[in-house]
C-alpha positions as CSV (number, residue, x, y, z in Angstrom):
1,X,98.8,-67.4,79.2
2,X,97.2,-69.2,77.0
3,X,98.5,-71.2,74.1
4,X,96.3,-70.6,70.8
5,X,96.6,-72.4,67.6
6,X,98.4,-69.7,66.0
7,X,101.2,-68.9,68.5
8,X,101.3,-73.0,67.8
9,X,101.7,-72.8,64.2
10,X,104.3,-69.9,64.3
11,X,106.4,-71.2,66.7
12,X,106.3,-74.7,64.7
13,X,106.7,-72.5,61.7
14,X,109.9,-70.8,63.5
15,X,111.5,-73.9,64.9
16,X,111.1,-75.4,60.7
17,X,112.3,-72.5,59.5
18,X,115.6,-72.5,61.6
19,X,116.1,-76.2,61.0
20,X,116.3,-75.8,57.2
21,X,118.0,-72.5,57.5
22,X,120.7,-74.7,59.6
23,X,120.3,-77.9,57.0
24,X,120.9,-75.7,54.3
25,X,124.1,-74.1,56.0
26,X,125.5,-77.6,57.0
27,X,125.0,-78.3,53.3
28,X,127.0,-75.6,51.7
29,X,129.7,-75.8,54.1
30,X,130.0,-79.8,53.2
31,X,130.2,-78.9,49.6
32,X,133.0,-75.9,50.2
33,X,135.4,-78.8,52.5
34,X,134.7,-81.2,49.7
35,X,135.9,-78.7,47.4
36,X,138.7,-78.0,49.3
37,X,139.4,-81.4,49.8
38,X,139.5,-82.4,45.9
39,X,141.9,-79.5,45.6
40,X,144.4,-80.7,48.2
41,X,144.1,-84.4,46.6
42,X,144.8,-83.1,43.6
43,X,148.0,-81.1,44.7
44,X,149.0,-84.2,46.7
45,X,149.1,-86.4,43.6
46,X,150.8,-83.7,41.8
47,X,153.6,-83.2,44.3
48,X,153.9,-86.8,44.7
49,X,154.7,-87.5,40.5
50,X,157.2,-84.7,41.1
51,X,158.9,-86.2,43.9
52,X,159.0,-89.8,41.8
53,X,160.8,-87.6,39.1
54,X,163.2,-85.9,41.0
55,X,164.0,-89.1,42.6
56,X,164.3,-91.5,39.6
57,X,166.7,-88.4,38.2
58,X,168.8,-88.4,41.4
59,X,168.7,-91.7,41.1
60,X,170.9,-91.6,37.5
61,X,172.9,-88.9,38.6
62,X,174.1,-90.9,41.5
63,X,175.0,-93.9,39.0
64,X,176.9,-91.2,36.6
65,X,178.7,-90.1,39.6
66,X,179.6,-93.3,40.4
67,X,180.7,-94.1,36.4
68,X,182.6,-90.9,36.5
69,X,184.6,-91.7,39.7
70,X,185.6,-95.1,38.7
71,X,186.4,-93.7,35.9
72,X,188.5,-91.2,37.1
73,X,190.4,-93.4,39.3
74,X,191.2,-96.3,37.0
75,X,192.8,-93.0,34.9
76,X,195.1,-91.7,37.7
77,X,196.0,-95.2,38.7
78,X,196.7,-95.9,34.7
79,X,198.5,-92.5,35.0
80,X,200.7,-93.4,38.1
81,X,201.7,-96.7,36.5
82,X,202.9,-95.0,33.8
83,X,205.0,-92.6,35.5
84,X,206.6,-95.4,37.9
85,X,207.5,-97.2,35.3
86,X,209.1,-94.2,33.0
87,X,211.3,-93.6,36.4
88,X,212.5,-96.8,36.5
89,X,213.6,-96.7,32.8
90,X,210.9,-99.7,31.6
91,X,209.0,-98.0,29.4
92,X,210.0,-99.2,25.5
């Protein structure tokens, strides 16, 4: 079998063709992760400013907890002094 400039040219002309179909294919598919990829950063930075949020409100819950249970205590001990001292008769 002989090889003739044509066959030559096609074949070269097939082998380009299925590199730039594949080029082309390699292409989109980059742009389509990158797009996905922007998308996910952009959901991570999101969910991350949510997270600081909750956690600088948990953050003064925790204190007003802690304000309201001192609080609380220095009442019942105030309380319990109170009624000690109305037993023993030294209240005025």
């Amino acid at each position: 079998m002989e090889l003739n400039a044509e066959m030559v040219l096609g074949a070269i002309s097939a082998l380009g063709g299925a590199i730039v179909y594949l080029w082309r294919s390699q292409v989109v598919s980059t742009s389509k992760t990158e797009t996905k990829l922007e998308r996910c950063e952009d959901g991570h930075r999101e969910s991350h400013a949510k997270m600081m949020e909750i956690t600088d409100k948990l953050g003064e819950l925790r204190g007003r907890q802690a304000g309201i249970t001192d609080l609380a205590e220095s009442v019942l001990k105030t309380v319990a002094e109170v009624v000690v001292k109305a037993q023993r008769g030294e209240l005025t």
